[in-house]
N, C-alpha and C positions, 0 to 999 in steps of 0.2 A: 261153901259154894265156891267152885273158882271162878277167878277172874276172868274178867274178859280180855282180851289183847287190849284194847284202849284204856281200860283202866291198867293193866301193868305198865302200859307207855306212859301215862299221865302220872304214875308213881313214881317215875325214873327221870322224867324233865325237865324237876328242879334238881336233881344234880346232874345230870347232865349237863344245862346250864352252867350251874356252879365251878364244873368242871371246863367246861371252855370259855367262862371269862377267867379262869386262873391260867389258862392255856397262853391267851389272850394278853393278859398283863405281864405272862415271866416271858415272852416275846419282846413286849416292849422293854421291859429289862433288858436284855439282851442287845435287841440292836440300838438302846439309849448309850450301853456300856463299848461297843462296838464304834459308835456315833464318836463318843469320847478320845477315844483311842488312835481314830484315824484324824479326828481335830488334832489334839495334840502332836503324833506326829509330823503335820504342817507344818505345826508352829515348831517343831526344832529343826526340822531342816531348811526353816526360814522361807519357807513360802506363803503365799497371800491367800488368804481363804477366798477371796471372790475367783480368782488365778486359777487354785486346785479344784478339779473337778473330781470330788468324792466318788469314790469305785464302790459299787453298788454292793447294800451288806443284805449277805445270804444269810437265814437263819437254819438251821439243821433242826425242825420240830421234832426230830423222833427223838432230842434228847435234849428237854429241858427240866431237867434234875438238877438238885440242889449241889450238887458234887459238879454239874458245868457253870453252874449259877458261881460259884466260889471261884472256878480258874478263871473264869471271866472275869472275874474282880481283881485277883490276884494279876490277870495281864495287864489290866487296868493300872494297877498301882505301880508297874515299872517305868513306862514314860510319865505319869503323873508326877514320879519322885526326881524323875531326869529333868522332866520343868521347873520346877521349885528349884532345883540344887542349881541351872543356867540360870536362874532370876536370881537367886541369893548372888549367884557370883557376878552378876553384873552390876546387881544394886555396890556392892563390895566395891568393885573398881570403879565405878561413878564416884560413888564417896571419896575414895582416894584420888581420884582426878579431878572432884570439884575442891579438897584439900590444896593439893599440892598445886592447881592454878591460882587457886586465892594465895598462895605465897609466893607466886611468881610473879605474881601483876595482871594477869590472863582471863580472858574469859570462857570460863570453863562450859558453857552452854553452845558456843560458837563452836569449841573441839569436839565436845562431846556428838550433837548434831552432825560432824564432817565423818565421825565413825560409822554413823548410822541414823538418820532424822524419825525412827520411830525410838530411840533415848531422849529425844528430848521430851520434856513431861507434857510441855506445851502444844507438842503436836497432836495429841488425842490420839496417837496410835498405839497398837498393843505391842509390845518391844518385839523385836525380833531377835529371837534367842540362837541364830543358826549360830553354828562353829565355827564362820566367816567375824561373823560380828563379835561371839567370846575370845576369839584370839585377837582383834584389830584392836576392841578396848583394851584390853592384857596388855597389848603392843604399846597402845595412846600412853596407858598408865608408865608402863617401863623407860618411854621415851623423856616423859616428864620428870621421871627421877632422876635421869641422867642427866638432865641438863638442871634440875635444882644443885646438885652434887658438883658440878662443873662451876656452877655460880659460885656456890659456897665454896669451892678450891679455888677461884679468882680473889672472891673474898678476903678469905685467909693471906692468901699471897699479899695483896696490896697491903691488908692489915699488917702485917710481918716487917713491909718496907717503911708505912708511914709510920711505926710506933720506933723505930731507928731511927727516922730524918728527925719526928718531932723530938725525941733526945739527944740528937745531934745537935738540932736547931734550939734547942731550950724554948720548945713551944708552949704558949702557955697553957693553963686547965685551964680557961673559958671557952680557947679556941678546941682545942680535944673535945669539951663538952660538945663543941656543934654536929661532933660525929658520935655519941653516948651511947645513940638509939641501934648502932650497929658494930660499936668497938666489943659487943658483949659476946658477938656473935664468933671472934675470931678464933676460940678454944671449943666447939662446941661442935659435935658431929650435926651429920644432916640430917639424924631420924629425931634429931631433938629439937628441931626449928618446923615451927607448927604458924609463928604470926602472919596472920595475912599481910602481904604487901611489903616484905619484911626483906625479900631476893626479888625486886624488880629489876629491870634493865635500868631505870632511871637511879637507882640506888649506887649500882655497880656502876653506872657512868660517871653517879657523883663523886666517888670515890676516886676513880680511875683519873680526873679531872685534876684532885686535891694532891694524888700522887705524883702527876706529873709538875703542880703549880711548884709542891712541896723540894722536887726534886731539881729542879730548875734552879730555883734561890738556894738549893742546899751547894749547888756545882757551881752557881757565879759567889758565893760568899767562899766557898774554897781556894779559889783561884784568886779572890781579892785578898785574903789573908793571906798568901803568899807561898807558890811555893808546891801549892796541895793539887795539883788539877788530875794528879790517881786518885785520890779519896774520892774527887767530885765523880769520876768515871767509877770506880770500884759502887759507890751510891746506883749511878744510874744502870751499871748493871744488874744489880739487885732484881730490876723491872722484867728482866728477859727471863 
């Protein structure tokens, strides 16, 4: 006996259904994946999600096939990988700038902050990864190396003068020991000096202090011993 028209329809709409909640759900896939995508992009050219006003996502129904299901994913995954790799390289130079400010005497939260205030951890913001702020910390980091390196060829130098006056001067080892903690440092490049607080300004001052105390009494004992007031100039040029 055939069917009637209603009963063929009632044998077809449960898949029917079936068919348009799968319709339904690879839609939201889609514009969840899309959603993703234009987030992220935001966030690397360093704009404020409340700021960006999201450009409305069209879905193309006539083709939601597992073959657009996959590029979608795939386009997914290239600013996904470009976030991660600006976060790795920032976490990087953080590290290496809250480094090299702990051995300079600095506060590395204060610098870090003046690059950008969503680096600081404390501020509760999501970091901002534009190419503004990966080059400025890049920048922050190179500018601190330069001047660790500057320190440490101050350093050196003064080291160089006072290990001459004090064997000029027949200084003794107790007074040498009161400089121990930084006489180590005068043979030693600058990717090898890691102690914190180790290239302060008050370090180099103290030095810079001890060379001039040193050279001073090294140029009036020349001249009192008679005779020598080149040696004592020959000494104090050493400093220039």
């Amino acid at each position: 006996m055939t069917a009637t028209l209603k009963e063929q329809l009632n044998s077809i709409t449960p898949a029917l259904r079936e068919m348009q909640l799968w319709k339904e759900e690879r839609v939201k896939q889609f514009q969840a994946m899309q959603n993703q995508i234009q987030r992220i992009s935001v966030d690397i050219a360093g704009q404020s999600q409340c700021d960006e006003q999201p450009s409305k996502i069209t879905i193309n129904e006539n083709d939601l096939s597992q073959k657009k299901l996959e590029e979608y994913q795939t386009e997914l995954q290239r600013p996904h990988k470009e976030k991660n790799d600006r976060l790795q390289r920032l976490e990087k130079y953080m590290s290496t700038v809250q480094n090299l400010t702990a051995t300079l005497g600095m506060d590395s939260s204060t610098i870090i902050t003046k690059v950008h205030p969503s680096l600081n951890e404390l501020s509760g913001l999501s970091k901002n990864i534009s190419d503004t702020t990966v080059a400025k910390l890049n920048s922050t980091m190179e500018s601190l190396e330069d001047e660790k390196r500057m320190r440490l060829e101050k350093l050196h130098h003064v080291g160089k003068v006072l290990t001459n006056l004090w064997s000029l001067m027949d200084t003794t080892y107790e007074d040498r020991q009161l400089f121990s903690h930084i006489t180590g440092l005068w043979s030693v490049s600058s990717a090898e000096i890691s102690t914190p607080g180790i290239l302060t300004l008050g370090i180099i001052q103290q030095l810079t202090k001890e060379e001039v105390t040193v050279v001073i009494i090294a140029a009036r004992v020349m001249v009192l011993v008679g005779g020598a007031p080149g040696v004592a100039l020959y000494w104090v040029s050493l400093r220039k």
